[in-house]
C-alpha positions as CSV (number, residue, x, y, z in Angstrom):
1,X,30.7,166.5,-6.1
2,X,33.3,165.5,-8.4
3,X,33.8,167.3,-11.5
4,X,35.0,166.2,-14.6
5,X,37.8,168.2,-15.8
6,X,35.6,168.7,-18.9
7,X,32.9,169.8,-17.6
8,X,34.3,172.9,-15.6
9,X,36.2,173.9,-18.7
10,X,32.9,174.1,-20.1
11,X,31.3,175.8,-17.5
12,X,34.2,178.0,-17.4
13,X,33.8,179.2,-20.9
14,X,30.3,179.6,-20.7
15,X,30.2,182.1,-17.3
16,X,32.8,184.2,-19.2
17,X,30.7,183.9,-21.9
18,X,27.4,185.3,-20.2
19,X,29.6,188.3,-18.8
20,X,30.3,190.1,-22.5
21,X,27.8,191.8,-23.9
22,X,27.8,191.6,-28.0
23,X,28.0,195.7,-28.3
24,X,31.5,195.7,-26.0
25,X,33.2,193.7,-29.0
26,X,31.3,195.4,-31.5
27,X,28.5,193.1,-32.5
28,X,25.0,194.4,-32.8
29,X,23.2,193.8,-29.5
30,X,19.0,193.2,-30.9
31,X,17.3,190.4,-31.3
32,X,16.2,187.8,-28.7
33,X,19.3,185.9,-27.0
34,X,18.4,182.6,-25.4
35,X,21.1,183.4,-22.5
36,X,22.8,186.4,-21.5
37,X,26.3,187.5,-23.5
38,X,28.4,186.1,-26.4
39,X,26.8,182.9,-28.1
40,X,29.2,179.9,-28.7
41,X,29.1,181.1,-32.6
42,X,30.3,184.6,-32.1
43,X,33.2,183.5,-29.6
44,X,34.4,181.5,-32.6
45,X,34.3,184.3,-34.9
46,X,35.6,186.7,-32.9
47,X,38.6,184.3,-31.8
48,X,39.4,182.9,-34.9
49,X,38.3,179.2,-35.0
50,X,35.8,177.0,-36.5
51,X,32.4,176.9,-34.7
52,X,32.7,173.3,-34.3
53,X,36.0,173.3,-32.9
54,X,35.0,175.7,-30.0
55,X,31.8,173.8,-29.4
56,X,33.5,170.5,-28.8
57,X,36.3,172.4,-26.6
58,X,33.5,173.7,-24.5
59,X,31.6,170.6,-24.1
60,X,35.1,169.0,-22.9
61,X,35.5,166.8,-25.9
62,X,37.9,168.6,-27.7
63,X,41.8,167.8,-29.1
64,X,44.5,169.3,-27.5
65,X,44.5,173.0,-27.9
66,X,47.2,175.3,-28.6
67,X,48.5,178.3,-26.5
68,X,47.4,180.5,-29.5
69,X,44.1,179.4,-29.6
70,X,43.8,179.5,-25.7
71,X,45.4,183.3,-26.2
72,X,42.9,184.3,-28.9
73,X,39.7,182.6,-26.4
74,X,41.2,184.8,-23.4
75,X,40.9,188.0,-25.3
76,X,37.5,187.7,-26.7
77,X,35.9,186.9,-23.2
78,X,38.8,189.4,-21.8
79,X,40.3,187.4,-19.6
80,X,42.6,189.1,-16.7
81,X,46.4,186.9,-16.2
82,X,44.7,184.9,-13.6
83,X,42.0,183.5,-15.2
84,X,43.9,183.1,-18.5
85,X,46.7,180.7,-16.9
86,X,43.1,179.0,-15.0
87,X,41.8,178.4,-19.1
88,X,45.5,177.1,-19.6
89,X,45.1,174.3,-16.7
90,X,41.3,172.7,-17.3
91,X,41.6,172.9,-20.9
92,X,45.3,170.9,-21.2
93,X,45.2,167.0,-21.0
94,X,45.2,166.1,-17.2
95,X,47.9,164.4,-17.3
96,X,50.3,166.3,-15.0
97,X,47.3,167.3,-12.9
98,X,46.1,164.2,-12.6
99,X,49.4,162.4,-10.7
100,X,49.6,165.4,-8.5
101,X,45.7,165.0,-7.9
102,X,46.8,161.2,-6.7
103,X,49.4,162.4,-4.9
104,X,47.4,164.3,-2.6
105,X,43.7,162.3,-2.5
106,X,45.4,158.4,-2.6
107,X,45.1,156.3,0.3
108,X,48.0,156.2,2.6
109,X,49.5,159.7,1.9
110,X,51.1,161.5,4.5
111,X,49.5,164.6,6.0
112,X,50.4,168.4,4.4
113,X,53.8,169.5,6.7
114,X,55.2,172.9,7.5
115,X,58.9,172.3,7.2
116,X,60.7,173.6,10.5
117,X,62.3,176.2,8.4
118,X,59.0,177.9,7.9
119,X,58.0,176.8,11.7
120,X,60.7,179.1,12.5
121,X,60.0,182.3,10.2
122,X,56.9,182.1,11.8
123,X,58.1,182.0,15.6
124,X,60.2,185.6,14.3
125,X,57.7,187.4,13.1
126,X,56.2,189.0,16.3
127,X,55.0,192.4,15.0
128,X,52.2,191.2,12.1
129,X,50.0,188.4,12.8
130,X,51.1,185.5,10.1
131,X,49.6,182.0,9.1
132,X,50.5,179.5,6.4
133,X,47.5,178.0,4.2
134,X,47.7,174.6,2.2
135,X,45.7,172.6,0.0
136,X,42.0,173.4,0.4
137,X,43.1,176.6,2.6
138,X,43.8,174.3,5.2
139,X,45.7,176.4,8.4
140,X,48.5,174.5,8.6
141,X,50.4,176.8,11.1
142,X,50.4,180.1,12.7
143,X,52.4,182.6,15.2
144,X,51.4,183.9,18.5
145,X,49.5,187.0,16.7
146,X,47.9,185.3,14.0
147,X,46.2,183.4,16.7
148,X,45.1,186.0,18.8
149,X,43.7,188.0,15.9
150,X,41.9,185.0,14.0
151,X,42.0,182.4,17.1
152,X,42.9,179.5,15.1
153,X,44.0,177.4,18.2
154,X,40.6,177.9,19.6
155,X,39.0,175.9,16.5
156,X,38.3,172.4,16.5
157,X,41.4,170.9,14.0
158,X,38.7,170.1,11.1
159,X,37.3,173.7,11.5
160,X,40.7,174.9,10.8
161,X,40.0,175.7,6.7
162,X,39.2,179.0,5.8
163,X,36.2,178.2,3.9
164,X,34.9,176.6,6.4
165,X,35.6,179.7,9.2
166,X,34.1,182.2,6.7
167,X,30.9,180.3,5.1
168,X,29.9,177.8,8.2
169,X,31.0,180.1,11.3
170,X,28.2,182.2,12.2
171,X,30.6,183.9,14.0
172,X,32.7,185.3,10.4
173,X,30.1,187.8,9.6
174,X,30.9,189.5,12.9
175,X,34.4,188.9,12.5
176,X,34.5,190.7,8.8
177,X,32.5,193.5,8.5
178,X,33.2,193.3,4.7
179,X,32.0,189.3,4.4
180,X,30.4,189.8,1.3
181,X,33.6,191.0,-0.5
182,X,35.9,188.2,1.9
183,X,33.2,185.4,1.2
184,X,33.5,185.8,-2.4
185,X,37.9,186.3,-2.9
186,X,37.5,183.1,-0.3
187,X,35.9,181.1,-2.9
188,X,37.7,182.2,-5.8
189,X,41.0,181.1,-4.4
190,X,39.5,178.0,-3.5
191,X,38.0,177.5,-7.2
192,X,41.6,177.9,-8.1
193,X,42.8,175.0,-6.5
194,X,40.0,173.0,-7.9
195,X,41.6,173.8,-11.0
196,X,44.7,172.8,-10.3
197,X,43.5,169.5,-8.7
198,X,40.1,168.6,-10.3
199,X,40.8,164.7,-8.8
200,X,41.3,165.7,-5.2
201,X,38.2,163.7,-3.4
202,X,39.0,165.8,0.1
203,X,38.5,169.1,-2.3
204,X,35.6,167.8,-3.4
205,X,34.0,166.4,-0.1
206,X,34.6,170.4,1.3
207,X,32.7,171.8,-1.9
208,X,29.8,169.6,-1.1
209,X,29.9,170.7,2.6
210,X,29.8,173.8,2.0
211,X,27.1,173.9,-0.8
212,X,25.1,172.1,1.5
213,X,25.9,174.4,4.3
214,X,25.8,177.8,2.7
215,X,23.5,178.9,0.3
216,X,26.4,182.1,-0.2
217,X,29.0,179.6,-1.6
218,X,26.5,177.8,-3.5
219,X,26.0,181.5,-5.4
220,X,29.6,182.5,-5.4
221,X,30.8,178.7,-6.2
222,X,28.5,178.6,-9.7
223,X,29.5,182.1,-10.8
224,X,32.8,180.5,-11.5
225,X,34.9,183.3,-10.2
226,X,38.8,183.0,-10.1
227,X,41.3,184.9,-7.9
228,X,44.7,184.3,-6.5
229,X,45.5,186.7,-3.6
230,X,48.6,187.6,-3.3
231,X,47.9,190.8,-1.6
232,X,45.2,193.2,-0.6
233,X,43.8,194.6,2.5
234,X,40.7,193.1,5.1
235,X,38.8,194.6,7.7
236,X,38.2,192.5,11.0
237,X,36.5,193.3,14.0
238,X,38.3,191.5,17.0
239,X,36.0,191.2,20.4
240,X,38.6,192.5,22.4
241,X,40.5,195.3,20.9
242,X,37.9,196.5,18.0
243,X,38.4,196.8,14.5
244,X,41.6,196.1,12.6
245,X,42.5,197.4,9.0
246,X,45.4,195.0,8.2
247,X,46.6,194.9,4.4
248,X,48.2,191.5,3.9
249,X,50.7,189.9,1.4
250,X,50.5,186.6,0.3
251,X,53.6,184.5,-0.6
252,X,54.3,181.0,-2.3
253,X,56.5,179.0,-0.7
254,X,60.0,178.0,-2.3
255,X,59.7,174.2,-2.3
256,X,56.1,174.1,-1.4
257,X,53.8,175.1,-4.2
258,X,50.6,174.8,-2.4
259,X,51.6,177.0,0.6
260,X,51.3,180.0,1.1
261,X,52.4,182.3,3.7
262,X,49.9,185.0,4.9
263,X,51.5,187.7,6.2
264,X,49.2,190.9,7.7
265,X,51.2,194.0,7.6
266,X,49.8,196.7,9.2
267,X,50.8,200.2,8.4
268,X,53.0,201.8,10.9
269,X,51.4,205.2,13.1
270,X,48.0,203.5,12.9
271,X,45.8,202.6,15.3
272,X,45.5,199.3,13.9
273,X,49.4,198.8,14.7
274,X,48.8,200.2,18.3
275,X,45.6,197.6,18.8
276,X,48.1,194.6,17.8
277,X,51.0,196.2,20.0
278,X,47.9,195.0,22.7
279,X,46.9,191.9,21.2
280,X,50.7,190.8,21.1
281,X,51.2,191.8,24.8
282,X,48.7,189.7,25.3
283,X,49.8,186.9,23.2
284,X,52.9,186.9,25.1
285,X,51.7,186.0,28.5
286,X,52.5,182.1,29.7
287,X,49.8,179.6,29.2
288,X,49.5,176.7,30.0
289,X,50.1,174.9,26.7
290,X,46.7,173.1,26.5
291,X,46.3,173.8,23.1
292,X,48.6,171.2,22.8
293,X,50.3,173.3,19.9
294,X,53.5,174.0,21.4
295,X,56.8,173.5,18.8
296,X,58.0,170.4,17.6
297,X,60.9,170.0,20.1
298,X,58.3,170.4,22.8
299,X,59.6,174.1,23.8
300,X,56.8,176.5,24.7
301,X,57.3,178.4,21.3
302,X,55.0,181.5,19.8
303,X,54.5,179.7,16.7
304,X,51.3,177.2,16.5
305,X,51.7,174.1,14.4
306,X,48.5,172.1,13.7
307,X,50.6,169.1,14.6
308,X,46.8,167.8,15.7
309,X,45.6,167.5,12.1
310,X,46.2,163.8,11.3
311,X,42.3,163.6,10.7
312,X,42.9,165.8,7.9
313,X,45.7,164.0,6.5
314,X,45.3,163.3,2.5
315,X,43.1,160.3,2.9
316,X,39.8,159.6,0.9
């Protein structure tokens, strides 16, 4: 399932393509077209270059391209901020890419870490269920209320990937009542890192077992949809307590660009807040530690560290 760094620039270019119809930038619409949208020849125009230059960009085999050029590409296929700065990373030389791409897929690497730091904003925030994703959208940790919504420490430590939980888990279409609209931001973010790491084998080995999987990501994975969420809003429908309504921000962290801190925030007075005032009662009452999660000084903390994960440690 590897994909040459070429070849999804191309197949980039050419979904955008198919989505702009020639009367939204003012070209006559009749006539037979081959495939649907803007033809190679008319992106050209309409951006400025030669048609040979954009052909050979699209088909991967082009020179190094400029910002301007990338700019003018962007506005003809109309292009939001996140999927201009995704044209930006697959069409540059991999270079930079590539050594962070063998940095995270060579033999011998050491597994993704939550620094204690972040172990500890977790353990503090006891109001709003909160998580931390890494590369792949791994569940690296999460707090007390995070688990009891999502029940992360109830997954298997390979099961722990959000992809996985939304497109292999039977169980996620009952969970989000808006699947659909979760399935396909899950993929989008996911396409993003793909992007950003177009060497990574362990990326690559998820793609293909979820294609095989789920014909949903198969769909959602070709339409070659990009989106980084950094906030929004999500339904879920938890077996205890009912349904939730639970906007969320997401936040890079300082130090660690492929982690992200999930935080669900939900809006005070509501019912949702009052149904998490249960959940985290709940949450609160002693266990027994089996989970074997407990905090890295062995203390029975809130917080849940997938300290079990050295299966998924960055190894081909």
């Amino acid at each position: 399932m590897d994909i040459p760094p070429g070849r999804e620039l191309g197949d980039f270019l050419r979904s955008r393509r198919a989505r702009i119809q020639p009367e939204e930038v003012g070209l006559p619409g009749h006539g037979r077209r081959r495939v649907p949208g803007l033809r190679r020849e008319e992106v050209a125009q309409l951006a400025g270059v030669s048609v040979d230059y954009y052909i050979r960009l699209e088909q991967g085999r082009g020179p190094s391209v400029s910002d301007a050029v990338l700019d003018a590409i962007g506005r003809v296929l109309r292009l939001d901020d996140t999927e201009q700065d995704y044209l930006r990373t697959v069409a540059r030389p991999a270079t930079r890419r590539t050594s962070a791409a063998r940095r995270t897929s060579a033999p011998g690497s050491a597994p993704q870490r939550v620094r204690p730091g972040l172990r500890i904003l977790l353990d503090t925030i006891d109001r709003a269920p909160a998580f931390v994703l890494g590369r792949r959208m791994d569940v690296l940790a999460w707090n007390a209320l995070g688990d009891a919504v999502v029940g992360f420490s109830q997954m298997a430590p390979e099961d722990r990937n959000m992809p996985r939980q939304v497109f292999l888990d039977p169980r996620s279409r009952e969970l989000y009542p808006d699947w659909p609209a979760v399935a396909a931001e899950t993929v989008a973010q996911l396409r993003l890192d793909a992007g950003n790491h177009p060497l990574d084998r362990q990326l690559a080995t998820l793609v293909g077992e979820l294609s095989l999987g789920s014909e949903d990501f198969r769909r959602l994975w070709a339409d070659h949809q990009v989106k980084e969420k950094t906030y929004g809003a999500k339904r879920m429908r938890h077996p205890v307590v009912g349904e939730l309504t639970l906007p969320y921000e997401t936040l890079t962290v300082t130090g660690e660009p492929d982690q992200m801190l999930v935080v669900y925030t939900p809006k005070p007075g509501t019912q949702t807040e009052e149904r998490l005032r249960l959940l985290a009662s709940w949450a609160a009452t002693p266990s027994d530690g089996a989970d074997g999660a407990d905090g890295a000084d062995g203390s029975d903390r809130s917080v849940r560290v997938a300290t079990d994960r050295t299966d998924l440690s960055d190894t081909p």
